[in-house]
N, C-alpha and C positions, 0 to 999 in steps of 0.2 A: 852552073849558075854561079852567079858569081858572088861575094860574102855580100856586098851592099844590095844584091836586090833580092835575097834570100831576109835579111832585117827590113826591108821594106814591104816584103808580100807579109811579115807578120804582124807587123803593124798595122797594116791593112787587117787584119784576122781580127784583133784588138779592139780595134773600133768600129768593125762592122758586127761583132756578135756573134761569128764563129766562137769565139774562144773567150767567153764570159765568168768562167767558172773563180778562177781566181781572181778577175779586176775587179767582181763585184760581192766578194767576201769582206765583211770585216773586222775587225777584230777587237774582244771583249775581254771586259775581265770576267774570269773564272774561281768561283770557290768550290766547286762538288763535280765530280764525272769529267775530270780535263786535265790533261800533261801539262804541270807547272800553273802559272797563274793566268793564263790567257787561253782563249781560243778564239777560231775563225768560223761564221756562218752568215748568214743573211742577215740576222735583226741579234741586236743584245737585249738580254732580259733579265730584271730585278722582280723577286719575289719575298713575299712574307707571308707565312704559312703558321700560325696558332704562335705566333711569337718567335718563330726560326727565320733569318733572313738567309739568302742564298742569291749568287750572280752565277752568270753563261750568258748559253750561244741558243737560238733557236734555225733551225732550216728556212724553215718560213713563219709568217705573222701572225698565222689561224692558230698559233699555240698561244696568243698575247689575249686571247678575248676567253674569259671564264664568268660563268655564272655569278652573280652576285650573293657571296659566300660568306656571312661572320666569318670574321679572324684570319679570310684570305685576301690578299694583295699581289697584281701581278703589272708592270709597266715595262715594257719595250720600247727601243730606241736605235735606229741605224746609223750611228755614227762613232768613228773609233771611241772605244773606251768610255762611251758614253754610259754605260751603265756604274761607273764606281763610284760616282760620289750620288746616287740614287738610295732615298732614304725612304721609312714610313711617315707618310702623313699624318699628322696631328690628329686630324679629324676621324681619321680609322683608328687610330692608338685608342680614343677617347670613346670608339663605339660599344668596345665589351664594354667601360663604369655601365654608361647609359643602358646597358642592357641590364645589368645586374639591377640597378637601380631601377628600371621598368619593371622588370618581372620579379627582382627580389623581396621588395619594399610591400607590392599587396600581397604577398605571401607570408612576411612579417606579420602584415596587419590580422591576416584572418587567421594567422598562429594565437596570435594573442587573444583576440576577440572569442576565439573556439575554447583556448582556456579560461579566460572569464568566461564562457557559460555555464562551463563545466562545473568551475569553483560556484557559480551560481545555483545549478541544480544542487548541488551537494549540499549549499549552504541550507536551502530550504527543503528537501528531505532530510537533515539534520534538527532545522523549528518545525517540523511535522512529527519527527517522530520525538522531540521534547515536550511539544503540545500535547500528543497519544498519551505522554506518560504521568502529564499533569493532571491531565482530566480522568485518567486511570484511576490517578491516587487522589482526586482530589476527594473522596467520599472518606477516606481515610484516615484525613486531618479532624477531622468533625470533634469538639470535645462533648462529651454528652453532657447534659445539662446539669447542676448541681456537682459537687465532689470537685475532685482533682483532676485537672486535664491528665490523660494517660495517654493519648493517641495510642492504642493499645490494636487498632482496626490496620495500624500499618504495620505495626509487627508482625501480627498474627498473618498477614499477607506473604511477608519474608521472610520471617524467624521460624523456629520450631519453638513449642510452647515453654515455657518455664523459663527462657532465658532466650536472649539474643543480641548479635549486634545492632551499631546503626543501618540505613539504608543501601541498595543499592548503591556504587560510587555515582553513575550518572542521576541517580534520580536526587541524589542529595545536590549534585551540583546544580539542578533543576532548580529544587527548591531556594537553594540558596540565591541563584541571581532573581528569585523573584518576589524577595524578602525585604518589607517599609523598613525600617527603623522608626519608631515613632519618642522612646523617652529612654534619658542615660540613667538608668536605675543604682549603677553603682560604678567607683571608680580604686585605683590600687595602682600601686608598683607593677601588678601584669598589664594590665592598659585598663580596657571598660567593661561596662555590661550593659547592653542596650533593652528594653523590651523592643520587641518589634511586630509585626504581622505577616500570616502568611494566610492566603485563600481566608482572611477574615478572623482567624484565630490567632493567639499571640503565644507568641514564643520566645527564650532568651537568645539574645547575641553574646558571646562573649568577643570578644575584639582584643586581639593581644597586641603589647606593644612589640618592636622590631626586638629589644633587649633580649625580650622573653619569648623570641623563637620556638627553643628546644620544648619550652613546655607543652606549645600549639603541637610539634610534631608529637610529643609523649603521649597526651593526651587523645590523639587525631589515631594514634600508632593502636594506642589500649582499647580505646572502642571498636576500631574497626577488624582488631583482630583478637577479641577477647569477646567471650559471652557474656555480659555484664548486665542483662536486664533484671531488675530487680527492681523493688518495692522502694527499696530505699537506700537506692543510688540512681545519682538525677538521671534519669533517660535523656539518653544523647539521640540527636537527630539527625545533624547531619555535620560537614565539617567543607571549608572550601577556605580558600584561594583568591580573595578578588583584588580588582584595582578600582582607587577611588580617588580623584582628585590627583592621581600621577604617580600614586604610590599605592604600596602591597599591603594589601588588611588581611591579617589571617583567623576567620573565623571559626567559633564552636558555636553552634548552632545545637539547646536544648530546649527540653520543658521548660515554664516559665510556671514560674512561683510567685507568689503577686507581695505572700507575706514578708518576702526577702530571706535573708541568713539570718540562722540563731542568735546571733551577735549582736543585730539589729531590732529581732522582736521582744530580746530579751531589755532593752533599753528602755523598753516602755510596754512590757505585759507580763503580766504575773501569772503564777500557777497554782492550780492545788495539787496535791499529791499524788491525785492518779493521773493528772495529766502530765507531772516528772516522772512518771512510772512511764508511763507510753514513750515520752520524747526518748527517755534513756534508752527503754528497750527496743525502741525502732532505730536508733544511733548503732545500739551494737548488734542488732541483727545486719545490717549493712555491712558492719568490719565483719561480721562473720564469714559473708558473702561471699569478700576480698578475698578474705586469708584463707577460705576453701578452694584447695582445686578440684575439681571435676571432673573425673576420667569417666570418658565416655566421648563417641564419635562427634555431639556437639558439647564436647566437654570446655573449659575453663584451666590455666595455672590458675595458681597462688597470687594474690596480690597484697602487698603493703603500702599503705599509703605516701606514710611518709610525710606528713603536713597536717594531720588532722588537729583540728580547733575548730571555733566556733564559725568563725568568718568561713569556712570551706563546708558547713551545712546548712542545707535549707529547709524551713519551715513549711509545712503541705499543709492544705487546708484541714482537714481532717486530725490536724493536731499531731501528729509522725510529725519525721524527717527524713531527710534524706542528703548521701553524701557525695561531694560534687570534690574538681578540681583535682584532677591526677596526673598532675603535672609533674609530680615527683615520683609515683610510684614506680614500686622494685617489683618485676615479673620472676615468677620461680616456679618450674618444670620438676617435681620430683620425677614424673615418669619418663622426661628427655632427659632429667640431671642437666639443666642449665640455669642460670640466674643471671636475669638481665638488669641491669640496675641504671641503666641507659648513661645517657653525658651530656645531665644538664647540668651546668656551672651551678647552679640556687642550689642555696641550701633552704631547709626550714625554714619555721619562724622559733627564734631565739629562745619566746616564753616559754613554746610549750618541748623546747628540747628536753630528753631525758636523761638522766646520767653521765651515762657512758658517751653518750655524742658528748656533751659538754668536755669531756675529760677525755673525750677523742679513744674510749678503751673498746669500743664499739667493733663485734666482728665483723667485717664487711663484706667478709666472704660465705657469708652463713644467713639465711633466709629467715631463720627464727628469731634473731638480732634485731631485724627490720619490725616483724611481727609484736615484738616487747616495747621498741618505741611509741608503736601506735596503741597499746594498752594503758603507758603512761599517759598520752597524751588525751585517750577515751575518761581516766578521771581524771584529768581538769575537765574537761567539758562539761561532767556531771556537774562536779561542784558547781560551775557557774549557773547551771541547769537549778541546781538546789540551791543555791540565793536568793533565786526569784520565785522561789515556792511557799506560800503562806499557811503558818501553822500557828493555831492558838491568834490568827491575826497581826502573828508576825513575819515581815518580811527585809531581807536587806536589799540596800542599793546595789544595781547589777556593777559591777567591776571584775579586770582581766585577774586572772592567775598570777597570785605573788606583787599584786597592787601595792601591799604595805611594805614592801623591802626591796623593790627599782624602781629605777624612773619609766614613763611612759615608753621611752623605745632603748629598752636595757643593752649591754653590748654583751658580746659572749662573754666574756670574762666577769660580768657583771653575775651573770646567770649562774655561771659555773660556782663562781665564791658562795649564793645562797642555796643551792642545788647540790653539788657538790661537798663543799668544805662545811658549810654549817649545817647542811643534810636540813633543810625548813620544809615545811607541807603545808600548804592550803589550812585555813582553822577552820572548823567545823563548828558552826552554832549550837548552843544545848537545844534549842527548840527541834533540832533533827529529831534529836533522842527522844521526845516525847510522842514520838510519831511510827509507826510499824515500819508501812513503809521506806520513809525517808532513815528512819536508823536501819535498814537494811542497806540501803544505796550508801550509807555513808560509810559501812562496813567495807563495801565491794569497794569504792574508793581506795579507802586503805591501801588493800590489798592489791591495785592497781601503780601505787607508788612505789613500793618495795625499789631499796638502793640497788638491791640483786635483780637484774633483767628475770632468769630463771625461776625467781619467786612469786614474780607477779600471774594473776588470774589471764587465762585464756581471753579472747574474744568470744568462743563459744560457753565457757564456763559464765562467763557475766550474763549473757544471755542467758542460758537454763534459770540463773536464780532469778535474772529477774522476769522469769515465764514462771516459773512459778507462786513469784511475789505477787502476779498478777491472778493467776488460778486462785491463789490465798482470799484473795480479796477479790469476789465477783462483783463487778458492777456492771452499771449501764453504758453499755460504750458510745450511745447518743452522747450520753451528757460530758463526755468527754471532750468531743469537737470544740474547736474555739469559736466561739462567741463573738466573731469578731467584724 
């Protein structure tokens, strides 16, 4: 045969469909499973698969039809190279957001919705079991009729007898948020003193200012971890935390005295002798209280005041007192050997500073140091106690400690020159001396001034004598009470 009818019978093959295989391949771009960048097959195909895009070749078209698949994309095309500039569609790019957003967003919602129930439940098993504790206690608060409130029915609920702290911490925060304010009974350099009410009964607020922080914590600190229930040391009740108008009030919350502080009854009531016998000796059975510590499992440190005067006791109906504000006082542990003497900035008050504070000779690392200042400080308070006590019909006008030699608000240096350098003491009326009593108090006085811290009378020694000034002289303790 010859060459031209050998290319003619193959052309004939060509076009009749013998011989198909290669005329009707064609050829794609390739990026995965193919030699170099191209191959050859029936149809080209572009896919996108969870974000991977990938080009080839398929055999046939039955590979181009896939179920309708989130995140899969599959297009074919039979024409050279028709698959390389073949991209994802916008509208498939854009189907995950819209999923996430479909099924994200109410899943969000009942995230949220499930924890606000939650914080809901919680909230009101929370006002259920503060309400239980209210109405627990609320028989507690009761002051019995007649005398001194003592709420005496909540201790005895909490404490062990003879002594104790304040309350539970939740049950005082109870109390507190649900506490009127009704009248501002007294005001000071610390902030206020509010009466207020609670379940119907009144109680004091004390309200401190921001200044006077450290005091609220000292204070907050000594009750709740000190045995201090006593006759006469004001019963604390509770202590909190609140906010009022946008800002932090830090309250004490105690018994309520209606007579006010000795400072203030003494401004306008007088006494006779055995009722400066009681005030005196229920003033130092208090310091005694302090300055005893009490080893035993609900035992008590040591406490010294550190501030005692007039304005920091109160008057009890029953004609006592009682001593408030320990804001300054030094804690001391013989049996741990520790003395806490805390870090409040404040000092004292200037009048009734003792000596050695003035002249700064004061040990500070020694507990019994503490203990002599507030000796000195127990006689000035007598004396002003013994000003206002009428004898033979005489009585003098009340005024502070060392009236006649500073001015109203002396400066330290002031104190120190009459205290110190000119060694002055309180003058004592002859009318004292004509009286048992009262020249016994005015003796222990005395002996309370001493320049020598180490010379002056104990807190318990002033006590015995004036327990027994009082055995000396039996009376009627009715007629004692104030009259008032």
């Amino acid at each position: 045969m010859k060459v031209s009818e050998m290319l003619a019978a193959l052309f004939v093959l060509v076009y009749s469909g013998s011989y198909t295989t290669l005329a009707d391949d064609i050829q794609c771009t390739c990026e995965s499973k193919c030699d170099g960048n191209s191959c050859r097959d029936k149809t080209c195909f572009y896919s996108w698969n969870h974000g991977q895009e990938s080009r080839g070749c398929f055999p046939d078209k039955s590979q181009c039809h896939v179920i309708d698949i989130p995140d899969v994309y599959i297009q074919c095309c039979d024409t050279h190279f028709c698959n390389a500039n073949i991209s994802m569609p916008k509208t498939k790019e854009e189907k995950p957001s819209r999923m996430i957003l479909l099924v994200g967003l109410p899943l969000l919602l009942l995230l949220v919705m499930s924890m606000a129930a939650c914080g809901l439940v919680l909230w009101l098993r929370s006002r259920r079991q503060d309400r239980q504790l209210v109405e627990h206690n609320t028989s507690m608060l009761k002051v019995p009729s007649g005398g001194d409130p003592t709420y005496g029915d909540i201790f005895d609920e909490f404490c062990t007898s003879g002594s104790g702290t304040g309350l539970p911490y939740l049950v005082q925060r109870t109390m507190a948020r649900q506490i009127s304010l009704v009248q501002c009974v007294g005001k000071g350099r610390y902030g206020e003193v509010w009466r207020g009410t609670w379940m119907g009964e009144s109680v004091a607020v004390k309200i401190f200012s921001s200044r006077d922080e450290q005091s609220w914590f000292r204070e907050t600190e000594i009750y709740n971890t000190v045995q201090l229930r006593h006759e006469n040391i004001l019963g604390f009740i509770a202590s909190d935390m609140t906010s009022k108008n946008s800002s932090t009030q830090l309250w004490l919350i105690t018994h309520f005295h209606e007579l006010g502080s000795l400072y203030d009854f003494l401004q306008e009531s007088t006494l006779d002798p055995e009722g400066c016998l009681r005030m005196c000796m229920s003033i130092a059975s208090g310091l005694v209280h302090l300055h005893t510590e009490i080893l035993s499992t609900q035992g008590k440190p040591a406490i010294a005041h550190r501030d005692l005067k007039s304005r920091n006791i109160l008057v009890k109906r029953n004609g006592q007192c009682c001593i408030a504000d320990l804001g300054l006082a030094v804690i001391h542990s013989q049996s741990n050997d520790y003395l806490d003497v805390g870090n409040n900035p404040r000092v004292g008050t200037k009048r009734y500073m003792a000596p050695e504070v003035l002249d700064e000779s004061i040990r500070v690392d020694v507990f019994e140091s503490y203990k002599q200042t507030d000796i000195w400080a127990l006689g000035l308070v007598m004396w002003e106690i013994t000003r206002r006590t009428t004898v033979n019909g005489i009585v003098e006008e009340y005024r502070p400690p060392f009236f006649d030699v500073v001015p109203s608000d002396p400066s330290f240096e002031e104190m120190k020159k009459v205290v110190c350098v000119d060694q002055h003491r309180p003058s004592l009326h002859n009318r004292l001396h004509s009286h048992p009593i009262l020249s016994t108090i005015a003796k222990i006085k005395k002996e309370c001034w001493f320049q020598s811290p180490s010379s002056r009378l104990t807190a318990l020694r002033v006590r015995k004598t004036l327990s027994k000034l009082d055995q000396d002289h039996d009376y009627d303790i009715d007629k004692l009470k104030l009259d008032l």
